[in-house]
DSSP file (Angstrom, degrees, kcal/mol; ACC not computed):
  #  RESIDUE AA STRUCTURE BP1 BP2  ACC     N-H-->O    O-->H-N    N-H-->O    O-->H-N    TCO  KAPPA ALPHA  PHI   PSI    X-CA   Y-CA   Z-CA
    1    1 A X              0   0    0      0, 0.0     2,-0.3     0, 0.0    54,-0.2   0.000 360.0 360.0 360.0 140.5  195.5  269.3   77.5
    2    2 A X        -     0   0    0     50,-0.0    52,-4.8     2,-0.0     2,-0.5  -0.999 360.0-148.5-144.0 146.8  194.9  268.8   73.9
    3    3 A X  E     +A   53   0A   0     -2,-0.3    41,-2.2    50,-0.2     2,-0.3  -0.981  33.8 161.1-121.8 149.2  195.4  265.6   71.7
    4    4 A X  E     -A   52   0A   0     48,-1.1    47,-2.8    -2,-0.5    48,-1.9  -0.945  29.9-110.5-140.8 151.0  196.3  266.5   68.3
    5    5 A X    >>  -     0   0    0     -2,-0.3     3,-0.7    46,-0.2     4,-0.7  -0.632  44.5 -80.4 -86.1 170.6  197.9  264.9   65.2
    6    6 A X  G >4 S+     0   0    0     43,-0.3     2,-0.6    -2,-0.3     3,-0.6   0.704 129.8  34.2   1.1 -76.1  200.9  265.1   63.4
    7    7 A X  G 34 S+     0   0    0      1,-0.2    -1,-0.3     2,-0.1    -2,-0.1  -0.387 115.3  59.0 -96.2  70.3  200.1  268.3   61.4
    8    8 A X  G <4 S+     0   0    0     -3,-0.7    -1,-0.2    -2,-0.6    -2,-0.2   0.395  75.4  93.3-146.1 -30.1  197.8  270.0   64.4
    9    9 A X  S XX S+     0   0    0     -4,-0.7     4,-2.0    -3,-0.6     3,-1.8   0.820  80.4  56.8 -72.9 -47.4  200.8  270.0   67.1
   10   10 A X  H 3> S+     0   0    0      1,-0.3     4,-2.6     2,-0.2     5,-0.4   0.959 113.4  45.1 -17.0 -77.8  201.9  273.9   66.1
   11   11 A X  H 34 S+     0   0    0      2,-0.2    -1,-0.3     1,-0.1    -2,-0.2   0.355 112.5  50.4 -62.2   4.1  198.1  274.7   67.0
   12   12 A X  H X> S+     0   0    0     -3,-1.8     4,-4.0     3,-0.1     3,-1.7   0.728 109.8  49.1 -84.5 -88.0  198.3  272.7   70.1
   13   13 A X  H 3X S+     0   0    0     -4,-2.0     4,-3.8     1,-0.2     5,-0.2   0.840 112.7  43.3   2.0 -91.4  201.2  274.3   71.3
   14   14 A X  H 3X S+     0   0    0     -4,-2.6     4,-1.2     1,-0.2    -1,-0.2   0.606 108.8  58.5 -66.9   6.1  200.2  278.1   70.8
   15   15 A X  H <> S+     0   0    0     -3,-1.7     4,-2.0    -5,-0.4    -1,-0.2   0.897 115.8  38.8 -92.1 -34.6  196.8  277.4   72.2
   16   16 A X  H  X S+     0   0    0     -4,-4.0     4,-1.2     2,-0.2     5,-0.4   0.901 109.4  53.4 -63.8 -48.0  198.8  276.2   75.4
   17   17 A X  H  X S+     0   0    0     -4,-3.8     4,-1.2    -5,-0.3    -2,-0.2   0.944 115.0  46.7 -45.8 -67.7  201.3  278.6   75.4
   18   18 A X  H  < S+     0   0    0     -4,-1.2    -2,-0.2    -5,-0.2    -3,-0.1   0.904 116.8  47.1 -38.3 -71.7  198.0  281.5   75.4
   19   19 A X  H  < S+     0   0    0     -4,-2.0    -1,-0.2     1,-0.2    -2,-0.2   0.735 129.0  11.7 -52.1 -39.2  196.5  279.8   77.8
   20   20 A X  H  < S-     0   0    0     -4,-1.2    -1,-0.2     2,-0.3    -3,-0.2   0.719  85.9-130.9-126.6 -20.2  198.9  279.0   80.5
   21   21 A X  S  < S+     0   0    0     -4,-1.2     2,-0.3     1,-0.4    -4,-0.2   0.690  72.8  84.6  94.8  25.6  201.5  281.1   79.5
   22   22 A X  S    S-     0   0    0     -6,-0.3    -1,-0.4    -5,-0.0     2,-0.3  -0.844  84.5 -81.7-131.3-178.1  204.5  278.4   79.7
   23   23 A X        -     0   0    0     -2,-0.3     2,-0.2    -3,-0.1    -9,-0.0  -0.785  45.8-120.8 -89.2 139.8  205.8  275.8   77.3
   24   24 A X        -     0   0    0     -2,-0.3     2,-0.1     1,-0.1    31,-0.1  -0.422  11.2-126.0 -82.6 145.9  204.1  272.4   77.1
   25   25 A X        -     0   0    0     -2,-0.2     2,-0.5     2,-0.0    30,-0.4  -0.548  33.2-156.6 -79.2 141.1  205.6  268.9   77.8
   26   26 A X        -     0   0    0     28,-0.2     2,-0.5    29,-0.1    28,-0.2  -0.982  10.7-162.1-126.5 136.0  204.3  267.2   73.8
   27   27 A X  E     -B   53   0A   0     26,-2.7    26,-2.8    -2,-0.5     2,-0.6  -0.922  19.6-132.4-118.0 147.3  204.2  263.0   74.6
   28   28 A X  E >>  -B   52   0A   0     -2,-0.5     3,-1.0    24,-0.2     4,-0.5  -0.920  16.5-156.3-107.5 122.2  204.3  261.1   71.3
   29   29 A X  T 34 S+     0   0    0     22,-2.7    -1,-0.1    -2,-0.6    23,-0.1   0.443  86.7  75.7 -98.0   2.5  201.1  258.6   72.2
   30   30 A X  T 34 S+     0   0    0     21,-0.2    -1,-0.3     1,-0.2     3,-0.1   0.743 111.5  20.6 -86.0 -29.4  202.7  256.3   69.6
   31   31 A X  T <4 S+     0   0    0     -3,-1.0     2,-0.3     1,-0.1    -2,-0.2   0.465 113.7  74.6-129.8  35.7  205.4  255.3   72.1
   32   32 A X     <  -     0   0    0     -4,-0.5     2,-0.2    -5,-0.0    -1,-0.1  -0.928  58.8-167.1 -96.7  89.2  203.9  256.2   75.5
   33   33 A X        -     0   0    0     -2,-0.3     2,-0.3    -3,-0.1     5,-0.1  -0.427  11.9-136.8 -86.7 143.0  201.2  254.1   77.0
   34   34 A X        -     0   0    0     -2,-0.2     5,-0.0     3,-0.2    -2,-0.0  -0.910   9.3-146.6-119.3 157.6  198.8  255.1   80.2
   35   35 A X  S    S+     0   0    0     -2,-0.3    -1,-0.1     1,-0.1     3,-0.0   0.937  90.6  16.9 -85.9 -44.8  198.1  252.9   82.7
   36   36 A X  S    S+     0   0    0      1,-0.1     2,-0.3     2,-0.0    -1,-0.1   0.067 117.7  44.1-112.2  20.7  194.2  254.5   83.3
   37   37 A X        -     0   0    0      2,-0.0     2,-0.7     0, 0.0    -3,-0.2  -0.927  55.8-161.5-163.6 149.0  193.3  256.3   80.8
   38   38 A X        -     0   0    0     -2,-0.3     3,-0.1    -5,-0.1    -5,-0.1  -0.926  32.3-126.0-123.1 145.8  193.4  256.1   76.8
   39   39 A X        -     0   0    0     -2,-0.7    -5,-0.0     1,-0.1    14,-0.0  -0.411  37.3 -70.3 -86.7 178.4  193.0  259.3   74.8
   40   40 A X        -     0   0    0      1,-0.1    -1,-0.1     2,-0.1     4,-0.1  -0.172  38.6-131.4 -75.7 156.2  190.8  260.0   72.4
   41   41 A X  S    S+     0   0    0     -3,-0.1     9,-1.8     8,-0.1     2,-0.2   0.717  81.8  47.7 -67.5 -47.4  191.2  258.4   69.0
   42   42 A X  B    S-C   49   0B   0      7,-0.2     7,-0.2     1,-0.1     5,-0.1  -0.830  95.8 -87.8-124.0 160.0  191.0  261.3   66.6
   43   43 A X        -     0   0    0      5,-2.8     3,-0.5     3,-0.5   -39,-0.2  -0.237  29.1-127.2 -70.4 154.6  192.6  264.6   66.6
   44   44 A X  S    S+     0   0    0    -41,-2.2    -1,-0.2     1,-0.2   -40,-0.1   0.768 107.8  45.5 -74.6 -18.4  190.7  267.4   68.6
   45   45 A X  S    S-     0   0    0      1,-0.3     2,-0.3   -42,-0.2    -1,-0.2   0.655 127.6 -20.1-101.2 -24.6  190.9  269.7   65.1
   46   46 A X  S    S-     0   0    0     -3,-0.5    -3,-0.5     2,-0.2    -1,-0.3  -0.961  82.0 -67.7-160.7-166.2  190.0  267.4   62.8
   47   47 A X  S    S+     0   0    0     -2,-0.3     3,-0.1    -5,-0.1    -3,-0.1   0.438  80.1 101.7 -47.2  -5.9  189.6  263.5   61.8
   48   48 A X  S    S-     0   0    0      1,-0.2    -5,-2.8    -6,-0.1     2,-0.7  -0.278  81.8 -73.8-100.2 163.0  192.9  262.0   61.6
   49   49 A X  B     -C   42   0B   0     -7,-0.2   -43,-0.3     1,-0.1    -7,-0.2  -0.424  46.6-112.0 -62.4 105.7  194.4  259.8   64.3
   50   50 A X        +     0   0    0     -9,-1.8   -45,-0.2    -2,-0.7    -1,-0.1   0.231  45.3 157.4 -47.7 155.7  195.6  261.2   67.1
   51   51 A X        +     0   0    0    -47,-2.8   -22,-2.7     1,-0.2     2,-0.3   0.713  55.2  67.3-137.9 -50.6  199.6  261.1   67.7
   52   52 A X  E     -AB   4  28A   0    -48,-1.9   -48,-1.1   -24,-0.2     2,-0.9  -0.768  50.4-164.8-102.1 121.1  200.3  264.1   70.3
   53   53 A X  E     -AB   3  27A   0    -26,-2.8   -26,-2.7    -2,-0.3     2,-1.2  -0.625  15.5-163.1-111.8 116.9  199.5  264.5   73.6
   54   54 A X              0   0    0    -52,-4.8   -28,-0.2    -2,-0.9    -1,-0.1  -0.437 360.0 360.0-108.7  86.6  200.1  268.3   74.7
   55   55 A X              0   0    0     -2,-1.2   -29,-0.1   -30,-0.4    -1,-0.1   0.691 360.0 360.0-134.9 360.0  200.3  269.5   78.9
């Protein structure tokens, strides 16, 4: 699972795709809400505000 921004989601992606060797479901966290868990704030690669939630 990775949260990523905007310009991040490419490098999200192939790090999932290595890893697990399928393609990833991407949730856009701007219109997807969780009932029990909020994700982290900033993107896992650098500062900016997370936007994309990659599993």
């Amino acid at each position: 699972m990775h949260v990523v921004c905007k310009d991040h989601v490419e490098i999200a992606i192939d790090e999932f795709v290595d890893e697990y060797e399928e393609a990833p479901d991407v949730v856009d966290l701007q219109k997807t809400h969780f009932a029990h868990w909020s994700p982290p704030e900033h993107c896992e690669h650098c500062q900016s505000l997370s936007r994309f939630l990659i599993v």
